[in-house]
PyMOL Python script that loads the backbone (N, CA, C, O; Angstrom):
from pymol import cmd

cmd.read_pdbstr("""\
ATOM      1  N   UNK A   1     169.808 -33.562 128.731  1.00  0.00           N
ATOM      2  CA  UNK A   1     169.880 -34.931 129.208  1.00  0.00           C
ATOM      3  C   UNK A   1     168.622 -35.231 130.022  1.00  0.00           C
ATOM      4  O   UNK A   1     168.118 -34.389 130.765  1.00  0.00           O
ATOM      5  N   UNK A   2     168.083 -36.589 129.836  1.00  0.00           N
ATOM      6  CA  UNK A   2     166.653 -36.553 130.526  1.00  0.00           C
ATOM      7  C   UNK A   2     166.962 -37.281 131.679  1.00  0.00           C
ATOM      8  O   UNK A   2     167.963 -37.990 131.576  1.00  0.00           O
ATOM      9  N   UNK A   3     166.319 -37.299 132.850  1.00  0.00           N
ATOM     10  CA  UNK A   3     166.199 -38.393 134.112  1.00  0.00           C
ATOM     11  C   UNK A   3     165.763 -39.567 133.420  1.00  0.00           C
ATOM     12  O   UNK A   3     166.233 -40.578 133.941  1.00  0.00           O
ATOM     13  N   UNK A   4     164.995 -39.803 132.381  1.00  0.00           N
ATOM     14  CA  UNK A   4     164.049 -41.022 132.291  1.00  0.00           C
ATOM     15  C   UNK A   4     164.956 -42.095 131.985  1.00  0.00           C
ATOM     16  O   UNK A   4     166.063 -42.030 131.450  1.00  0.00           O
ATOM     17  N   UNK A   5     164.463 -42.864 132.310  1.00  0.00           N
ATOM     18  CA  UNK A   5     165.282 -44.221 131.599  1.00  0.00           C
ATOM     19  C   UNK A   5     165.083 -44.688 129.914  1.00  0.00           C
ATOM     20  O   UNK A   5     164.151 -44.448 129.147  1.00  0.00           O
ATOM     21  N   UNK A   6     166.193 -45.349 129.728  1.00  0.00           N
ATOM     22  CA  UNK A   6     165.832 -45.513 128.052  1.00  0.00           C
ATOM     23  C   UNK A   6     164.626 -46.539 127.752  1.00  0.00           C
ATOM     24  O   UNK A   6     163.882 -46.388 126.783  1.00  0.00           O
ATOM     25  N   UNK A   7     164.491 -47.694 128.759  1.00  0.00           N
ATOM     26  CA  UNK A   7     163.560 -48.685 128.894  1.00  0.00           C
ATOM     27  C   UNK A   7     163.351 -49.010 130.369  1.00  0.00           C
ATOM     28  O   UNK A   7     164.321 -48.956 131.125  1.00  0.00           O
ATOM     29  N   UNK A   8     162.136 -49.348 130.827  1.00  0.00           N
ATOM     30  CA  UNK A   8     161.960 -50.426 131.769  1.00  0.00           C
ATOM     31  C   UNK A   8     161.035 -51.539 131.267  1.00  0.00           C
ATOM     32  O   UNK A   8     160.304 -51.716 130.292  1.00  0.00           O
ATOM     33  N   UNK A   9     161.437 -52.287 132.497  1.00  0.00           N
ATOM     34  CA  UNK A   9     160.680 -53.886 132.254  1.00  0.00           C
ATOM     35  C   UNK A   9     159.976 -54.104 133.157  1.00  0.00           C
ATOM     36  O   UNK A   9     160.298 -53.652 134.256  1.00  0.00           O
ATOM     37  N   UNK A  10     158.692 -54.922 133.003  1.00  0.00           N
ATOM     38  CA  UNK A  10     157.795 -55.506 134.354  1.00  0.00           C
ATOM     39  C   UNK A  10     157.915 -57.468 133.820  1.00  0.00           C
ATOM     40  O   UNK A  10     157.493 -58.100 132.851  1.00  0.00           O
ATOM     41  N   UNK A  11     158.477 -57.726 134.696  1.00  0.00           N
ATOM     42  CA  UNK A  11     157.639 -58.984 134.154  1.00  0.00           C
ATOM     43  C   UNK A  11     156.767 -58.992 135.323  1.00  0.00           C
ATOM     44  O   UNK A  11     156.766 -58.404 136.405  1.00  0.00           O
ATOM     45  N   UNK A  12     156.043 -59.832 134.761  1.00  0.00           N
ATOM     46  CA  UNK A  12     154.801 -60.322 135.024  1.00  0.00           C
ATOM     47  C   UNK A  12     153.714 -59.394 135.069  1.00  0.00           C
ATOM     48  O   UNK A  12     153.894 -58.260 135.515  1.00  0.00           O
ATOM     49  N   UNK A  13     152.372 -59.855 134.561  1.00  0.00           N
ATOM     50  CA  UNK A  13     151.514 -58.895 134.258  1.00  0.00           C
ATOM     51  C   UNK A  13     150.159 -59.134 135.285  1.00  0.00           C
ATOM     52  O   UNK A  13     149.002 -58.803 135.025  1.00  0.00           O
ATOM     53  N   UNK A  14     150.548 -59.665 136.265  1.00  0.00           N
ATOM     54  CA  UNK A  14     149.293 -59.987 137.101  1.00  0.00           C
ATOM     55  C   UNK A  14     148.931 -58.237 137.861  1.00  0.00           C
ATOM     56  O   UNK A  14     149.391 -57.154 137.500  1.00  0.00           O
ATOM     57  N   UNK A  15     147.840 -58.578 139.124  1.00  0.00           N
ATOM     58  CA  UNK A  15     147.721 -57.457 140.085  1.00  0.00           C
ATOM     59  C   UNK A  15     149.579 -56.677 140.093  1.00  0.00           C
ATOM     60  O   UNK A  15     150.045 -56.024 139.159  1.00  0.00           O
ATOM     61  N   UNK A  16     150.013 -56.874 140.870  1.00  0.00           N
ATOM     62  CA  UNK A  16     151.163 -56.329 141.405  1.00  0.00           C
ATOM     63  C   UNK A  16     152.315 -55.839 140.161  1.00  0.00           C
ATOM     64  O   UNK A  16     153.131 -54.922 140.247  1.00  0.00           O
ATOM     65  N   UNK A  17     152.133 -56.567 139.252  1.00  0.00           N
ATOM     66  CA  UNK A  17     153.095 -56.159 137.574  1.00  0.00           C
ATOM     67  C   UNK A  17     152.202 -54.969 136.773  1.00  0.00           C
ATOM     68  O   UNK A  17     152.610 -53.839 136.504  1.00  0.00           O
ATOM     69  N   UNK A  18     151.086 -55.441 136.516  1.00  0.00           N
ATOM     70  CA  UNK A  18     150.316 -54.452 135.946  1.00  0.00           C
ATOM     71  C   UNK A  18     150.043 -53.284 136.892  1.00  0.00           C
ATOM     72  O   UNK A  18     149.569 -52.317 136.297  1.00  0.00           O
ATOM     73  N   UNK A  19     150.260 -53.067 138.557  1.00  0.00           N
ATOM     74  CA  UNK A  19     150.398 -52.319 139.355  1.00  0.00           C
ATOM     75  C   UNK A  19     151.770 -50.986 139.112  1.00  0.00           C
ATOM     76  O   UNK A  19     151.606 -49.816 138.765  1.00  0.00           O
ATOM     77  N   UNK A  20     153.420 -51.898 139.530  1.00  0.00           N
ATOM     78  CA  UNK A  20     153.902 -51.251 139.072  1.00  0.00           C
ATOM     79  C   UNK A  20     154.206 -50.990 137.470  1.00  0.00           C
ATOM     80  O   UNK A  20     154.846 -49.958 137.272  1.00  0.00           O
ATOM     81  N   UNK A  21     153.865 -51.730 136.321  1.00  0.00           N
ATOM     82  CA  UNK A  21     153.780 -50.619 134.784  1.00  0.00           C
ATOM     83  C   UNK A  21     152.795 -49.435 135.397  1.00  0.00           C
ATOM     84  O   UNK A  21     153.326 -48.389 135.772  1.00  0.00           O
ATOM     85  N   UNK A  22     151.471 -49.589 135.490  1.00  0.00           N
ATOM     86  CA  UNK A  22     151.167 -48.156 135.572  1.00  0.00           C
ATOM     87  C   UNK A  22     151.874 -46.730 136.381  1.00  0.00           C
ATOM     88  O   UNK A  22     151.829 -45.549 136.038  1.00  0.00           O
ATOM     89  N   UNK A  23     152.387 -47.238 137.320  1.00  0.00           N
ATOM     90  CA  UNK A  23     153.046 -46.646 138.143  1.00  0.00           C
ATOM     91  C   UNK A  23     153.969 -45.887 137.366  1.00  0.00           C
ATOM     92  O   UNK A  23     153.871 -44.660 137.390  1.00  0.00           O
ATOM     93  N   UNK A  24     154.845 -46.434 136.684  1.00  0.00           N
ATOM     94  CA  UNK A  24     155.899 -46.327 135.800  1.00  0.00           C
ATOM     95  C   UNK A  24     155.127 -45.195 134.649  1.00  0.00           C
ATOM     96  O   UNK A  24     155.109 -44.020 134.282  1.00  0.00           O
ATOM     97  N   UNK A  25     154.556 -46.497 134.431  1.00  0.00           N
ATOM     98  CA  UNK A  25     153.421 -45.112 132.671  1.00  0.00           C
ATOM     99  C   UNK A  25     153.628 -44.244 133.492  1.00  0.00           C
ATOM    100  O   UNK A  25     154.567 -43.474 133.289  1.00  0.00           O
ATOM    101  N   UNK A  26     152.949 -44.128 134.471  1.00  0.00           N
ATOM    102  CA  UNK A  26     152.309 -42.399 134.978  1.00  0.00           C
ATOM    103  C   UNK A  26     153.248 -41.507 135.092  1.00  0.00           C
ATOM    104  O   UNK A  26     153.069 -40.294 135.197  1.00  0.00           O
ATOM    105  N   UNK A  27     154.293 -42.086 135.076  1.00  0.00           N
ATOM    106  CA  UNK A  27     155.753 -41.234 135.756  1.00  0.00           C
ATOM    107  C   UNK A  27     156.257 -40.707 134.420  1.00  0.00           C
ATOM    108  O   UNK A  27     157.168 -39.881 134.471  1.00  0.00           O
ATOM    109  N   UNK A  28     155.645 -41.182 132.879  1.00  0.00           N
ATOM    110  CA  UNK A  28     155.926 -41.032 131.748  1.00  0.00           C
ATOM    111  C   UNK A  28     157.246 -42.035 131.477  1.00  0.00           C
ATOM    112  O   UNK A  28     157.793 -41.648 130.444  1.00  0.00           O
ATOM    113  N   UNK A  29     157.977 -43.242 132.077  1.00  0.00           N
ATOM    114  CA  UNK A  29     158.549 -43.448 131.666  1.00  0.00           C
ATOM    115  C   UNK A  29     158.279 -44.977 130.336  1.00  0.00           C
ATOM    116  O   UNK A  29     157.222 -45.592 130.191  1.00  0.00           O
ATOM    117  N   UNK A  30     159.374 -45.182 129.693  1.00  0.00           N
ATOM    118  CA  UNK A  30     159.023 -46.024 128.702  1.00  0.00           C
ATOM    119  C   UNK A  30     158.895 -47.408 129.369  1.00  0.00           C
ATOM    120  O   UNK A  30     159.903 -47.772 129.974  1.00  0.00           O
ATOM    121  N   UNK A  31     157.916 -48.186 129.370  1.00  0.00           N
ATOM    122  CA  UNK A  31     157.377 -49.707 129.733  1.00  0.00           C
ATOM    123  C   UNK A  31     157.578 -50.685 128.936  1.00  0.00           C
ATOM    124  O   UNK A  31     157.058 -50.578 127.825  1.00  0.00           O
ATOM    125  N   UNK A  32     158.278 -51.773 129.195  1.00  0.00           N
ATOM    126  CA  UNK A  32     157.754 -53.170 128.387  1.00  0.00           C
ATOM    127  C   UNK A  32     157.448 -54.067 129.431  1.00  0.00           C
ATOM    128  O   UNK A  32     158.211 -54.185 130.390  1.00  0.00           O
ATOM    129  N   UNK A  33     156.416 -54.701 129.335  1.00  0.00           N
ATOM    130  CA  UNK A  33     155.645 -55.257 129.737  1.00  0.00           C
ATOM    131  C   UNK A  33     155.646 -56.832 129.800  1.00  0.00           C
ATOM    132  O   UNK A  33     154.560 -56.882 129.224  1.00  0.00           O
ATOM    133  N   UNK A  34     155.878 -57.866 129.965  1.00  0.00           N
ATOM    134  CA  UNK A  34     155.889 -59.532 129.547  1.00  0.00           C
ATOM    135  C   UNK A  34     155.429 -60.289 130.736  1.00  0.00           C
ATOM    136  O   UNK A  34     155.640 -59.925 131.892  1.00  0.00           O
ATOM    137  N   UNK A  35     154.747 -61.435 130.367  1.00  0.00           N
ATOM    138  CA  UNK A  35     153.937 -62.974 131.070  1.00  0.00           C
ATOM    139  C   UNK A  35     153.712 -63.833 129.912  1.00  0.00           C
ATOM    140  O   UNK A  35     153.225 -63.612 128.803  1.00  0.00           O
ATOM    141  N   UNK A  36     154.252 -64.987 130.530  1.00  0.00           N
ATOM    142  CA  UNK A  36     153.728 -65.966 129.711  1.00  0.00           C
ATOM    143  C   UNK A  36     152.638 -66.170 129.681  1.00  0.00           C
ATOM    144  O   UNK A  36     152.348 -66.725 128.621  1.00  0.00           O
ATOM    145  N   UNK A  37     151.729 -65.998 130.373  1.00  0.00           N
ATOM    146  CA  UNK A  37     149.833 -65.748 129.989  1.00  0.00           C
ATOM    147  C   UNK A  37     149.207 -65.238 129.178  1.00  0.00           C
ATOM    148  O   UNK A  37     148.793 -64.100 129.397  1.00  0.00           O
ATOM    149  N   UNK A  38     148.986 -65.724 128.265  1.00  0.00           N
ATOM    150  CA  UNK A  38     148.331 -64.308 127.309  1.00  0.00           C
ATOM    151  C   UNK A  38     147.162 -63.879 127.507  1.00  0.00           C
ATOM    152  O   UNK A  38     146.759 -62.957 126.798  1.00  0.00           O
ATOM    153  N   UNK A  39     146.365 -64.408 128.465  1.00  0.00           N
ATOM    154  CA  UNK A  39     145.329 -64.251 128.932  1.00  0.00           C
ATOM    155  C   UNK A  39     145.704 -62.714 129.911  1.00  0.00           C
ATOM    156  O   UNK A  39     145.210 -61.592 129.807  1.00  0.00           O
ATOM    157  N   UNK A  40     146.523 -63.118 130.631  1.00  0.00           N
ATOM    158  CA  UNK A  40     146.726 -62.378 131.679  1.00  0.00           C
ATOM    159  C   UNK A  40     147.413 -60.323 131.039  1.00  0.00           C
ATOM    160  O   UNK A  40     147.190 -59.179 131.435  1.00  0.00           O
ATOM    161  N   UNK A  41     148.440 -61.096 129.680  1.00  0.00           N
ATOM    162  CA  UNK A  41     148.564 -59.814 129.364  1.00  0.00           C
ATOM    163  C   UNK A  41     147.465 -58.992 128.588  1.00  0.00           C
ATOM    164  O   UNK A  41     147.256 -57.789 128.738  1.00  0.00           O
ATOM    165  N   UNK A  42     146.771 -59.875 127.698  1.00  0.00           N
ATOM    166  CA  UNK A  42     145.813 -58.683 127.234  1.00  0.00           C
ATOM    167  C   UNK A  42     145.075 -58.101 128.168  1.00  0.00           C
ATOM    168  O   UNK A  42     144.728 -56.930 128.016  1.00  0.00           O
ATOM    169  N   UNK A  43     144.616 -59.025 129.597  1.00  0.00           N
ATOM    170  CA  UNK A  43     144.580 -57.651 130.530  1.00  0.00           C
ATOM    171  C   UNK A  43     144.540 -56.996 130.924  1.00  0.00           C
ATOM    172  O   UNK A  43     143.571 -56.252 131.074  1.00  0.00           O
ATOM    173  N   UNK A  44     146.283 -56.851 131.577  1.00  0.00           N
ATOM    174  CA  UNK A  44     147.410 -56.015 131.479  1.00  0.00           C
ATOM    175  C   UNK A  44     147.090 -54.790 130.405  1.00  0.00           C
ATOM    176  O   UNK A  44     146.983 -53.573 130.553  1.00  0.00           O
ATOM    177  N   UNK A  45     146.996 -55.602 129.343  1.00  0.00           N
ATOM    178  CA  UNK A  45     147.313 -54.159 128.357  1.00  0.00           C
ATOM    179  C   UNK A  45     145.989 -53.234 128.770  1.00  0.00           C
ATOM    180  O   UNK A  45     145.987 -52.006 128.679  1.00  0.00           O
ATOM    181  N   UNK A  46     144.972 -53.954 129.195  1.00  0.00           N
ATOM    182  CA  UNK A  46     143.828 -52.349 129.453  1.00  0.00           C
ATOM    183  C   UNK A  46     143.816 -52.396 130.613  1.00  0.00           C
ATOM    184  O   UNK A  46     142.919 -51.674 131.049  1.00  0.00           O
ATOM    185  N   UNK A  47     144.464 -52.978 131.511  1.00  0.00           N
ATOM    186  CA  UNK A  47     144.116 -52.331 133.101  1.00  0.00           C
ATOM    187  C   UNK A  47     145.293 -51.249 133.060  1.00  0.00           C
ATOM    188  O   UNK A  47     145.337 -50.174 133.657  1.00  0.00           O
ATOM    189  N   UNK A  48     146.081 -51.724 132.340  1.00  0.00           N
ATOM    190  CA  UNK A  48     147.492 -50.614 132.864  1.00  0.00           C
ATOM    191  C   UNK A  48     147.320 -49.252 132.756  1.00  0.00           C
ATOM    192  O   UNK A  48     147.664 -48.510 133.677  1.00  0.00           O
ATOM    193  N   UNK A  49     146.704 -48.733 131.483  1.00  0.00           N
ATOM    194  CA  UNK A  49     146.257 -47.446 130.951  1.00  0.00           C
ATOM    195  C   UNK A  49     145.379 -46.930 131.941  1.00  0.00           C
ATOM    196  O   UNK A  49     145.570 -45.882 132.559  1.00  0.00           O
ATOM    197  N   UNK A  50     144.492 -47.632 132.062  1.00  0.00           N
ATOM    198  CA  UNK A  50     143.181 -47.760 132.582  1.00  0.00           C
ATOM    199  C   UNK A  50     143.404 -47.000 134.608  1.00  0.00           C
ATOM    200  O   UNK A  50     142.770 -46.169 135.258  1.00  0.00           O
ATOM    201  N   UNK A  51     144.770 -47.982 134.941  1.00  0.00           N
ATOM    202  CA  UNK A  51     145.184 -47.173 136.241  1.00  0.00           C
ATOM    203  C   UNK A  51     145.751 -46.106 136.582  1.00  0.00           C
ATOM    204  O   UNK A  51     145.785 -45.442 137.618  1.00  0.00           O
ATOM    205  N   UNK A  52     146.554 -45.959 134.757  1.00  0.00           N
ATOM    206  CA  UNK A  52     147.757 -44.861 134.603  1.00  0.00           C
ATOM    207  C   UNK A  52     146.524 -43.421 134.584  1.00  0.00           C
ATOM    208  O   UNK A  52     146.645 -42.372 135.217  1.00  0.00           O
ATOM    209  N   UNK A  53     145.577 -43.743 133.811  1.00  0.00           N
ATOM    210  CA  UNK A  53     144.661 -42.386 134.198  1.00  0.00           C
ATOM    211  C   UNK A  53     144.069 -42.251 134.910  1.00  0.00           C
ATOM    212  O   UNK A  53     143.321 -41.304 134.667  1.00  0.00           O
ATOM    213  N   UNK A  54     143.859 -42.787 136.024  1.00  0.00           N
ATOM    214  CA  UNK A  54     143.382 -42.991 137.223  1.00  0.00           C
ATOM    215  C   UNK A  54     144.046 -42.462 138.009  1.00  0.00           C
ATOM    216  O   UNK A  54     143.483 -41.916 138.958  1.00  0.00           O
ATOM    217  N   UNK A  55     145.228 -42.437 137.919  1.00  0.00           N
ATOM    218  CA  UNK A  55     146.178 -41.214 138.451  1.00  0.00           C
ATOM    219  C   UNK A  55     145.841 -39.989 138.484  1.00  0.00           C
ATOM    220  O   UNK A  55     145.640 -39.321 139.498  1.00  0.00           O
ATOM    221  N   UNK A  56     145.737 -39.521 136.968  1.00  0.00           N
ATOM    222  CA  UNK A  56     145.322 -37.898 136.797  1.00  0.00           C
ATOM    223  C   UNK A  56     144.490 -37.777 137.569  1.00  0.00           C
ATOM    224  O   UNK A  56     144.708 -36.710 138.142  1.00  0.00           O
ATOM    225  N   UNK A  57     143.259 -38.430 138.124  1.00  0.00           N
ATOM    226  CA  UNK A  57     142.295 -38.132 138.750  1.00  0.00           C
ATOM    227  C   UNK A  57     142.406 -37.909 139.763  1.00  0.00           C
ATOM    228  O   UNK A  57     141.707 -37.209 140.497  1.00  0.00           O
ATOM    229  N   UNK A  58     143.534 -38.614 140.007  1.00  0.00           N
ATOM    230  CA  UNK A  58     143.407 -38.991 142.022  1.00  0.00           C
ATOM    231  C   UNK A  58     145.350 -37.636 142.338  1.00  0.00           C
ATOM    232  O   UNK A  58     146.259 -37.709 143.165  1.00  0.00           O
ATOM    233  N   UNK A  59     145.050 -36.577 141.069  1.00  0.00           N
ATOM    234  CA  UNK A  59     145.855 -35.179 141.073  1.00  0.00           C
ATOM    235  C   UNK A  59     147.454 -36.162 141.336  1.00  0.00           C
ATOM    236  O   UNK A  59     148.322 -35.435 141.821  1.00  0.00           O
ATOM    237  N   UNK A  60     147.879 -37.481 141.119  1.00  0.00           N
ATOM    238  CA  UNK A  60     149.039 -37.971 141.296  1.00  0.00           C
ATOM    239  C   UNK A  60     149.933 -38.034 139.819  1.00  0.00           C
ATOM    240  O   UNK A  60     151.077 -38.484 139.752  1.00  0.00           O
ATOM    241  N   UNK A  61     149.190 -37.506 138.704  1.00  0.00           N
ATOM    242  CA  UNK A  61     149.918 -37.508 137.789  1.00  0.00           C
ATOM    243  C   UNK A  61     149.750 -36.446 136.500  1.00  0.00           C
ATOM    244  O   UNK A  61     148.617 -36.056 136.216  1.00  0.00           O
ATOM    245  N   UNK A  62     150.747 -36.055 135.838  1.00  0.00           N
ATOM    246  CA  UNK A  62     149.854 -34.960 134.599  1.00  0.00           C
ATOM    247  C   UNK A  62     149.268 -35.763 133.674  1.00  0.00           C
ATOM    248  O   UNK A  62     149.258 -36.993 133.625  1.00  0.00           O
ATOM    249  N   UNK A  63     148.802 -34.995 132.974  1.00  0.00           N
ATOM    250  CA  UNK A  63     148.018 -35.905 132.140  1.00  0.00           C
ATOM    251  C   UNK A  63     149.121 -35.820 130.894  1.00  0.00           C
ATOM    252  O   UNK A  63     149.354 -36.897 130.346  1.00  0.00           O
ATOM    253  N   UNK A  64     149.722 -34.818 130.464  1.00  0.00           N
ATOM    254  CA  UNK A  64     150.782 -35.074 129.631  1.00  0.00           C
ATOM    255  C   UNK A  64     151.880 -35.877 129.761  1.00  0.00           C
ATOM    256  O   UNK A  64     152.451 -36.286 128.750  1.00  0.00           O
ATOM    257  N   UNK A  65     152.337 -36.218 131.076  1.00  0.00           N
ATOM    258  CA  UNK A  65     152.894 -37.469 131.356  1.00  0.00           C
ATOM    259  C   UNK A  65     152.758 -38.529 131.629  1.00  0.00           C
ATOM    260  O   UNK A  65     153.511 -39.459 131.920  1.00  0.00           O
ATOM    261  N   UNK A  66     151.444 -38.354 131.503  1.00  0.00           N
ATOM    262  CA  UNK A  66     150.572 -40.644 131.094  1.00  0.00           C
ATOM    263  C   UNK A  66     150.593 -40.456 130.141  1.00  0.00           C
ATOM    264  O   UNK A  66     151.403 -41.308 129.776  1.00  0.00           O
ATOM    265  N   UNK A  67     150.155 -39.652 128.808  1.00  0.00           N
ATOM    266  CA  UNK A  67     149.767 -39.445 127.651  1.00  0.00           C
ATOM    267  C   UNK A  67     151.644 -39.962 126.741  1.00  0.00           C
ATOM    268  O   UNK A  67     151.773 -40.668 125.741  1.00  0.00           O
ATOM    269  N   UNK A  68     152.600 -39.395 127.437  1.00  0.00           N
ATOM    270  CA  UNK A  68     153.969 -39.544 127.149  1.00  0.00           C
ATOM    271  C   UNK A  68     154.386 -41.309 127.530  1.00  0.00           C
ATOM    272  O   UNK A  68     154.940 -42.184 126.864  1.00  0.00           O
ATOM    273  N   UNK A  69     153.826 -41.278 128.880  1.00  0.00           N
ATOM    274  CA  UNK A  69     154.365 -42.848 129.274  1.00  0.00           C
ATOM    275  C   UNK A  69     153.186 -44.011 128.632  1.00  0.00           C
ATOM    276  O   UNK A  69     153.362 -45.221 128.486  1.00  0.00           O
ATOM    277  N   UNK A  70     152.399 -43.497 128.428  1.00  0.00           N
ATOM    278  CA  UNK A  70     151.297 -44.252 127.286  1.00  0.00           C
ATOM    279  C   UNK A  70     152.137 -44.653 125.704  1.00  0.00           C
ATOM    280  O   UNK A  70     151.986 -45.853 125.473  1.00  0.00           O
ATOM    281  N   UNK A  71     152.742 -44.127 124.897  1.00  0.00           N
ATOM    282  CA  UNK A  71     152.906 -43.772 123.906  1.00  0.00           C
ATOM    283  C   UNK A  71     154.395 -44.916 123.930  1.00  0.00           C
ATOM    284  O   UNK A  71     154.894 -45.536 122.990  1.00  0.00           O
ATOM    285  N   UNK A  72     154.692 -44.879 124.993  1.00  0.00           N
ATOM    286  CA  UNK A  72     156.440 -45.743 125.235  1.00  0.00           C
ATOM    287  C   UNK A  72     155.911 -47.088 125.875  1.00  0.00           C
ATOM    288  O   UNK A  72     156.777 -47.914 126.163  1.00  0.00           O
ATOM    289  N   UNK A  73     154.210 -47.496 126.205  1.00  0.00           N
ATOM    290  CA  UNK A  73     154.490 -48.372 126.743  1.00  0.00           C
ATOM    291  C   UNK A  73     153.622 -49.771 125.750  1.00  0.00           C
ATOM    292  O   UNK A  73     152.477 -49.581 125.340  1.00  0.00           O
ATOM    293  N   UNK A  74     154.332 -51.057 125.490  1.00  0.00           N
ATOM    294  CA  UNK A  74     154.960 -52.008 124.854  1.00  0.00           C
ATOM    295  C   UNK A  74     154.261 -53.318 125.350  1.00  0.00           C
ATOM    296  O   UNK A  74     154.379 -53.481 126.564  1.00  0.00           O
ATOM    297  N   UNK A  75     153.623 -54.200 124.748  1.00  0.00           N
ATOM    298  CA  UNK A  75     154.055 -55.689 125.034  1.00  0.00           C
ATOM    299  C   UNK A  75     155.364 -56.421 124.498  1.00  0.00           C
ATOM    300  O   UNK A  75     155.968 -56.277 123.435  1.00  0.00           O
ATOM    301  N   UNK A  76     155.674 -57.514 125.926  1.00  0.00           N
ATOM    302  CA  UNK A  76     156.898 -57.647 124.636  1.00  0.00           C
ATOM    303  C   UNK A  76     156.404 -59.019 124.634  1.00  0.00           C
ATOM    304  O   UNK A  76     155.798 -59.433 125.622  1.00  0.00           O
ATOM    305  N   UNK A  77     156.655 -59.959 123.353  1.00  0.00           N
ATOM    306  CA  UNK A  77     156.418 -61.237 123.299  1.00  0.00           C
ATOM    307  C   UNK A  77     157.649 -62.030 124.217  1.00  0.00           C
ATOM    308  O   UNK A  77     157.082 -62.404 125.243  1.00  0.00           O
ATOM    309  N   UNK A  78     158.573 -62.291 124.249  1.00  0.00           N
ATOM    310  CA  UNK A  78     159.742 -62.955 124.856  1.00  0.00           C
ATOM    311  C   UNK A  78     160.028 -62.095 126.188  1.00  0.00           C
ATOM    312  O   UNK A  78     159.592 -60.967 126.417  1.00  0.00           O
ATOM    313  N   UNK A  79     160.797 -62.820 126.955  1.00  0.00           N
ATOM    314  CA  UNK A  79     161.293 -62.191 127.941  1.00  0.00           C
ATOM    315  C   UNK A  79     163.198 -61.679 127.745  1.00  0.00           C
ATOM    316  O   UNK A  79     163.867 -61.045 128.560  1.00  0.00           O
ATOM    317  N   UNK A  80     163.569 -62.147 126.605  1.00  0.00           N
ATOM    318  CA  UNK A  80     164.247 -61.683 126.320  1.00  0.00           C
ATOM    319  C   UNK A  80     164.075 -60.363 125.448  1.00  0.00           C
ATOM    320  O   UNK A  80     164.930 -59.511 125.693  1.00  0.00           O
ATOM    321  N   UNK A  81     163.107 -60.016 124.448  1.00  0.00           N
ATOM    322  CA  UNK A  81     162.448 -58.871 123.513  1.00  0.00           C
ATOM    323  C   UNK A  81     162.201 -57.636 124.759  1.00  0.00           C
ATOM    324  O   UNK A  81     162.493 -56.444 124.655  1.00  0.00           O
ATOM    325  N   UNK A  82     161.575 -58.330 125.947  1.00  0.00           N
ATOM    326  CA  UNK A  82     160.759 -57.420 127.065  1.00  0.00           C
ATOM    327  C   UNK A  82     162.315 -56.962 127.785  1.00  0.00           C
ATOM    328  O   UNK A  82     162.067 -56.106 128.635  1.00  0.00           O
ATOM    329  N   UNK A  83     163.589 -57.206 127.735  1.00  0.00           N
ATOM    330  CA  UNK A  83     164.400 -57.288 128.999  1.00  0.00           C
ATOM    331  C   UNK A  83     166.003 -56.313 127.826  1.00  0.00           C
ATOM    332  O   UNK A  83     166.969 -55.602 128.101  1.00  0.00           O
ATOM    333  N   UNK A  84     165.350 -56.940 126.469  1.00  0.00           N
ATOM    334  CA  UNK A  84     166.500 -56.312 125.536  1.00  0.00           C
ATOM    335  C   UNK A  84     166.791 -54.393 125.847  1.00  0.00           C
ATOM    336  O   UNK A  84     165.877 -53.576 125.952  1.00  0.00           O
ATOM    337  N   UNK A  85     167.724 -54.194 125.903  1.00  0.00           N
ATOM    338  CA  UNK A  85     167.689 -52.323 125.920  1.00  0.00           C
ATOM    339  C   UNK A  85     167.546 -51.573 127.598  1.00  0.00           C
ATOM    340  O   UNK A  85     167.811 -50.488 128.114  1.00  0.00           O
ATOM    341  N   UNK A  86     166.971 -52.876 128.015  1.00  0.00           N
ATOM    342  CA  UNK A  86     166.169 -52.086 129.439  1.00  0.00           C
ATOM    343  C   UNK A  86     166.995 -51.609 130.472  1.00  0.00           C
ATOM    344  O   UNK A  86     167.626 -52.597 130.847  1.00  0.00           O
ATOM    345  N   UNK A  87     167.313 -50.693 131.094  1.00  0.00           N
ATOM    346  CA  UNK A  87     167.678 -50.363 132.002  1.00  0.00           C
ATOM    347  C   UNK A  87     167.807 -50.547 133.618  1.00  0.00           C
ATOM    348  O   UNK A  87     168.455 -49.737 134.282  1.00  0.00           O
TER     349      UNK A  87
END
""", "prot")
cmd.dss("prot")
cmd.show_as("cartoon", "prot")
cmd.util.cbc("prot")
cmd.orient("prot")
């Protein structure tokens, strides 16, 4: 049985959303991600990674568990798509 959750959700993808997803990535757990900005999420989609390995560096995360929470983490178009499953 795992600790992880089956899904999480961020809305919003500004500083503080795209803050905690990486947080989350790093922890390896699965992310979906949503803003009505699309400006704001494509982003999102490269700052998030971008902080999640920034972790490894700063010795706060493995690298096999960004590499894991990388792989689970999602845009979702709707906030219902982003919120479906989530935990």
């Amino acid at each position: 049985m795992s600790d992880l959750p089956n899904k999480t959700t961020v809305v919003g993808a500004g500083d503080i959303g795209a803050g905690w997803a990486a947080l989350l990535v790093a922890a390896g757990w699965p992310v979906s991600l949503y803003d009505t900005d699309a400006r704001r999420m494509d982003a999102a989609m490269e700052d998030v990674p971008r902080r999640a390995r920034a972790l490894v560096d700063l010795q706060r995360a493995t690298p096999g568990t960004v590499d894991r929470g990388l792989r689970e983490f999602s845009h979702a178009h709707s906030i219902l798509q982003a919120c479906k499953g989530a935990d």
